[in-house]
C-alpha positions as CSV (number, residue, x, y, z in Angstrom):
1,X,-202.9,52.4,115.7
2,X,-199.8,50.5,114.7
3,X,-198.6,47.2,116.4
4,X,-195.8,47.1,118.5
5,X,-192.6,45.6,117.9
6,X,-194.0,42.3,120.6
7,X,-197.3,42.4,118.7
8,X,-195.9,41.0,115.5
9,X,-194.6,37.4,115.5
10,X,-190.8,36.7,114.1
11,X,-192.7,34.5,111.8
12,X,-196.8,34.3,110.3
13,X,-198.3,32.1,107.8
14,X,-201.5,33.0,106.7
15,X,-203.7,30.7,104.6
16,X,-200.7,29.1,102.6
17,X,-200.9,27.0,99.7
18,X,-198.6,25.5,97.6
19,X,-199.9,23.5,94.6
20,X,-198.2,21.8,91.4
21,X,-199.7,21.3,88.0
22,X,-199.7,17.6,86.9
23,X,-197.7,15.9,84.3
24,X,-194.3,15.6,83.2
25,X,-193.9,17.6,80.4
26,X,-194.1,21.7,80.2
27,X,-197.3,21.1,77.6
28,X,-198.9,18.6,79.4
29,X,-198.7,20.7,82.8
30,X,-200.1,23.8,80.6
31,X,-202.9,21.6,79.1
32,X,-203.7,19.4,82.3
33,X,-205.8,22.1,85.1
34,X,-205.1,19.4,87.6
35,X,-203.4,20.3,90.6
36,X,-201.4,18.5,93.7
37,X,-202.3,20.5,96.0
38,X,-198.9,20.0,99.0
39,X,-200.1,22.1,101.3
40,X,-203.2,24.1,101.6
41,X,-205.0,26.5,104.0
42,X,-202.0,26.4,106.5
43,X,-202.0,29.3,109.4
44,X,-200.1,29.7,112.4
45,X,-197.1,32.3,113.9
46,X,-194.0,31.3,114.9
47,X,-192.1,33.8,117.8
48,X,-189.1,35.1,118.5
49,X,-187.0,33.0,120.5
50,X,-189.5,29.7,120.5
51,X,-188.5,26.4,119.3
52,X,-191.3,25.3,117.0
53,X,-191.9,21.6,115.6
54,X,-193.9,20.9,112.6
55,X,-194.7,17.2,112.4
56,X,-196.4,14.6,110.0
57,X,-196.0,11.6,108.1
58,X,-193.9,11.4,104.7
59,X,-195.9,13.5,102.2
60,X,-197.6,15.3,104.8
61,X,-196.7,18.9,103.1
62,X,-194.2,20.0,106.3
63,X,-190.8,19.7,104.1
64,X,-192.7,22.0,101.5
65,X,-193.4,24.6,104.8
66,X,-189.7,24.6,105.0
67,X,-189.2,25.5,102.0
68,X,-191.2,28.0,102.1
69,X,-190.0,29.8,104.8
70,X,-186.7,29.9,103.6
71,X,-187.8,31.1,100.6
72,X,-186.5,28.0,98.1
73,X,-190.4,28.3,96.7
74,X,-193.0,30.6,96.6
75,X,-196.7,29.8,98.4
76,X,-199.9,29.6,95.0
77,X,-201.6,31.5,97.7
78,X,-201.6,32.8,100.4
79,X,-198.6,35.2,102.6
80,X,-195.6,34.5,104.3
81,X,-194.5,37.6,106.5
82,X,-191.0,37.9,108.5
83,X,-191.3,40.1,110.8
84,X,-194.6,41.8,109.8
85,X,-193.0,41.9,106.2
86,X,-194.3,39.7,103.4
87,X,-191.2,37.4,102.1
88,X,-192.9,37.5,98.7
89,X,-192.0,41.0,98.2
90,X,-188.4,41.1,99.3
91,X,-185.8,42.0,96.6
92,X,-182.5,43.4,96.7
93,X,-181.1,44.4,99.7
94,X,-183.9,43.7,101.5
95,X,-183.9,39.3,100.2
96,X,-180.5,39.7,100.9
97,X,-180.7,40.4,104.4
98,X,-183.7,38.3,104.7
99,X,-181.6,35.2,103.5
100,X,-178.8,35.8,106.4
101,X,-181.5,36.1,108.5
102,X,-183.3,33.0,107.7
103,X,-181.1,29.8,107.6
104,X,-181.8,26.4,106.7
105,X,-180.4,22.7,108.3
106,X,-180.5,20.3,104.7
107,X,-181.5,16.2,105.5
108,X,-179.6,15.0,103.3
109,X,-175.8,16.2,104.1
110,X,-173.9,14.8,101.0
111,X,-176.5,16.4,98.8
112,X,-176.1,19.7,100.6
113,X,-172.4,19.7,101.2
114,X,-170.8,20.7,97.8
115,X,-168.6,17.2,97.3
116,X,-165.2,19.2,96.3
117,X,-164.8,21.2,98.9
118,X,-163.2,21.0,102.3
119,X,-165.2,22.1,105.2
120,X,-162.7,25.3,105.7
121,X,-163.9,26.5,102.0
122,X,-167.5,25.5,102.9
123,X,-168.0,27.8,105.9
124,X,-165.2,30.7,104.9
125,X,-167.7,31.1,101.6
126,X,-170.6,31.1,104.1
127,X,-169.0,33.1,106.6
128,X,-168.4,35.9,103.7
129,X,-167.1,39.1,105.2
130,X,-168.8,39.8,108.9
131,X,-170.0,36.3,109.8
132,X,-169.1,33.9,112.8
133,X,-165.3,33.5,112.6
134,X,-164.6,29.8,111.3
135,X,-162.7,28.7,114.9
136,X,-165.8,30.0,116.5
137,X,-168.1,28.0,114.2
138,X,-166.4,24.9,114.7
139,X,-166.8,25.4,118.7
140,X,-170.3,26.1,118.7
141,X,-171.1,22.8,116.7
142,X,-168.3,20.5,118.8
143,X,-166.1,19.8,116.1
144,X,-162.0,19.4,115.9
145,X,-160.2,21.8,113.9
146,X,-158.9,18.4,112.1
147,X,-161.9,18.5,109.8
148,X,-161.3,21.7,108.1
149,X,-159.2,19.9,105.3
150,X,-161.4,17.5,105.0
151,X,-163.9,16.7,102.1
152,X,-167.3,15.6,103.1
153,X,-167.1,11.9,102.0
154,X,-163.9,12.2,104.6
155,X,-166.2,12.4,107.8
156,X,-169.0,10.7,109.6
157,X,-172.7,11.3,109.3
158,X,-173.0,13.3,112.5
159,X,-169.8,15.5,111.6
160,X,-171.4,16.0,108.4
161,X,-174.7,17.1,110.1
162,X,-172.5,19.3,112.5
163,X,-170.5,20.9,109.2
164,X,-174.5,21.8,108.1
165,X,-175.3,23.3,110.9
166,X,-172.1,25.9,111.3
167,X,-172.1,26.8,107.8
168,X,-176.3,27.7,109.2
169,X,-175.0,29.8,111.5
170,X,-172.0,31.2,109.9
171,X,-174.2,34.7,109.3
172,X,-175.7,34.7,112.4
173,X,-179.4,33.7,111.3
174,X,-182.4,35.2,113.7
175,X,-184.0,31.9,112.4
176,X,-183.1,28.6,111.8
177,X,-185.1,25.8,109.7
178,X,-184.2,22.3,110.6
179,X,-185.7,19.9,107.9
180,X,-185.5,16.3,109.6
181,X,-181.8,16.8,110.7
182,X,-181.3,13.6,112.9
183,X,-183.2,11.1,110.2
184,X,-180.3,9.9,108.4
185,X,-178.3,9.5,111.7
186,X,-178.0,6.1,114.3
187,X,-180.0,6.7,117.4
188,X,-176.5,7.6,119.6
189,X,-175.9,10.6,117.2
190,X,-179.1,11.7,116.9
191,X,-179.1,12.5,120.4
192,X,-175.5,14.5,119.9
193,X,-177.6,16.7,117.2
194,X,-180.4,16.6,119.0
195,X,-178.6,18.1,122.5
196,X,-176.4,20.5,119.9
197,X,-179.5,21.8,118.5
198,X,-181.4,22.6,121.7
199,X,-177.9,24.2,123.6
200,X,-177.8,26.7,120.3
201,X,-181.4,27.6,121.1
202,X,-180.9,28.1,124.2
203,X,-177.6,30.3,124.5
204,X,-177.5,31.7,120.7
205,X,-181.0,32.9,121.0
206,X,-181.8,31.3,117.9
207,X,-185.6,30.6,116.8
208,X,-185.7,27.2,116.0
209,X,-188.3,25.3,113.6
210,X,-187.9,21.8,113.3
211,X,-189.6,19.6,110.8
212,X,-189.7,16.2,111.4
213,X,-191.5,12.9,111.6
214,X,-190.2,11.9,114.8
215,X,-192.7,12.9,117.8
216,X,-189.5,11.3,120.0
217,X,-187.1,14.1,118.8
218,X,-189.6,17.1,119.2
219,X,-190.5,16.4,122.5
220,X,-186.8,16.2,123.7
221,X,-186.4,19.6,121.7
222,X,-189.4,21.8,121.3
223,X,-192.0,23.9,123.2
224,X,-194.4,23.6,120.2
225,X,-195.9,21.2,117.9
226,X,-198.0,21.3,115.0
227,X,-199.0,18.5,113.1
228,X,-199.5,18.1,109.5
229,X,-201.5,15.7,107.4
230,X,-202.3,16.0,103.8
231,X,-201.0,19.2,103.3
232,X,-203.3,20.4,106.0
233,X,-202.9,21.4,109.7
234,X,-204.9,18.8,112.3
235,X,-203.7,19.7,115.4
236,X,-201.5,22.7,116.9
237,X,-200.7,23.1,120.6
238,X,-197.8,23.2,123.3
239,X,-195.3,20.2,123.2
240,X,-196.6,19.1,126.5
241,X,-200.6,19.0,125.3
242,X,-200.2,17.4,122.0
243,X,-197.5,14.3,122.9
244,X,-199.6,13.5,126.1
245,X,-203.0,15.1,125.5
246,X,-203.9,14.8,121.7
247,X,-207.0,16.4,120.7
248,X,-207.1,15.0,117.4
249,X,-207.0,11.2,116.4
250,X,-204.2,11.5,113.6
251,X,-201.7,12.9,116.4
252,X,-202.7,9.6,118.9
253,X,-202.0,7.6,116.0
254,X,-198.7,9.2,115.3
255,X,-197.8,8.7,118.6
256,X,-198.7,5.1,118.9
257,X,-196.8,4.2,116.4
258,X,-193.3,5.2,118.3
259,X,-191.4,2.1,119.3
260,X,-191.5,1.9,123.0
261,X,-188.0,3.5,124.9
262,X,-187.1,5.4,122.0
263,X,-187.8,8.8,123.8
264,X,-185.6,7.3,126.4
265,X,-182.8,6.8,124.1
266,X,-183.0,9.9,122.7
267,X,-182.3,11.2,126.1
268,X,-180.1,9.1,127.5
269,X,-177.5,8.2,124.7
C-alpha cells in the first residue's frame, strides 16, 4: 500500500556519504585510494513546515549537508529524496523545479553577491518570470527601496545578508538552507537576521534548515537540532532536549563553550 502524502517527509537523508580522493593533482587523486571521508553514514528527515538546525564544530561535515541538499554536490553514497523523490535522479524539468523549490542562504555575502550588479538586477534575474515581485521582496526582508541601485560593496553586512535572503525567496522556495547566515555579522545584527529568519518561517510557511555552529542562534530559531562531529551524526533531538538535556558528551561540550549572556543578546538586541 502506498504512503500518503503526510507519510513522506519534505526532506530524507538516508545513509549519506560524501568522500574526496586525496591529493592535489588529477593523477595523484587517481593513483592515491585514500579518501576524506566529510560526511558519512548520516540519516534523518526533515518535515514540511519545521525549522531544523544542524550543528557542529568547523569541519564537522554540516556545510557539506548543505550542499547537498541543495544539490551544489552529489552524496559517494547513499540517497537524498525531496519529497519521496531521489534528488540524484532529477533532470530537466523536473531539477528545474527542484532548484526553485530548494533555496539556499550563502555565509559569505560578497562571494555570493555578483560584485557588478545592483541589488534591483540581482533579484529581477532571480525573480525570472512568475517569482515574488521585487517591491514585495524587499518588504519581506525589511529593506528601503534606496538599495536597489546599489552595488554590494555599497551596503552593510546585514543589508547584504537581507539582499541574500530575498533573492532566496524570490521563486518562492518550499525550502530554504541557511549555511551560517549570522557568522559574519556583529551580535546586534545577528539578532535582526536572526528575528527576519524565524518571522519568514513562521508566516511564509517556509521549511527552514539552518547550519550553524552557534548553539545560541538555534535555540532562539529552531524546533530541532542535530549535531554533527566528524562527518558523523552524535546526537539528534528537539531544540528543547538537546541545549538543556544533552544525551551525548560532544553536545555538553558544545554548549559549555558558549560565552555566558550570549543567548540573551541574541534575544534582546
Amino acid at each position: 500500500m502506498p504512503q500518503s502524502d503526510r507519510a513522506v517527509p519534505l526532506l530524507r537523508l538516508s545513509d549519506v556519504g560524501k568522500s574526496y580522493a586525496l591529493g592535489r593533482s588529477v593523477l595523484t587523486r587517481l593513483l592515491n585510494r585514500e579518501q576524506f571521508h566529510a560526511v558519512s553514514g548520516l540519516s534523518f528527515d526533515v518535515a514540511a513546515g519545521e525549522s531544523f538546525a544542524i550543528v557542529g564544530e568547523s569541519g564537522s561535515g554540516k556545510s557539506t549537508v548543505a550542499r547537498m541538499m541543495v544539490r551544489l554536490v552529489d552524496p559517494t553514497t547513499g540517497e537524498l529524496a525531496f519529497k519521496g523523490q531521489s534528488i540524484a535522479q532529477l533532470a530537466g524539468r523536473d531539477l528545474a523545479a527542484f532548484r526553485q523549490q530548494v533555496q539556499m542562504v550563502f555565509q559569505s555575502t560578497m562571494n555570493s553577491l555578483n560584485p557588478r550588479k545592483t541589488v534591483a538586477t540581482t533579484l529581477t534575474e532571480a525573480i525570472g518570470r512568475d517569482g515574488v515581485p521585487v517591491a514585495d521582496l524587499l518588504d519581506m526582508v525589511r529593506l528601503p527601496r534606496t538599495v536597489l541601485g546599489r552595488l554590494p560593496h555599497q551596503l552593510s553586512g546585514g543589508q547584504r545578508q537581507r539582499v541574500g535572503i530575498a533573492r532566496a525567496l524570490a521563486r518562492r522556495p518550499t525550502l530554504l538552507v541557511a549555511d551560517e547566515p549570522t557568522s559574519a555579522l556583529d551580535v546586534s545584527i545577528q539578532a535582526e537576521i536572526i528575528r527576519l529568519l524565524r518571522e519568514l518561517h513562521r508566516t511564509a510557511g517556509v521549511t527552514l534548515v539552518v547550519i550553524s555552529h552557534d548553539l545560541a542562534l538555534v535555540g532562539e530559531l529552531c524546533e530541532r537540532v542535530a549535531v554533527m562531529q566528524h562527518g558523523r551524526l552524535v546526537e539528534i533531538g528537539s531544540a528543547s532536549q538537546v541545549l538543556h538535556a544533552p544525551r551525548e558528551r560532544y553536545t555538553a561540550e558544545l554548549l559549555a563553550a558558549i560565552p555566558r549572556g550570549l543567548s540573551g543578546q541574541h534575544a534582546s538586541a
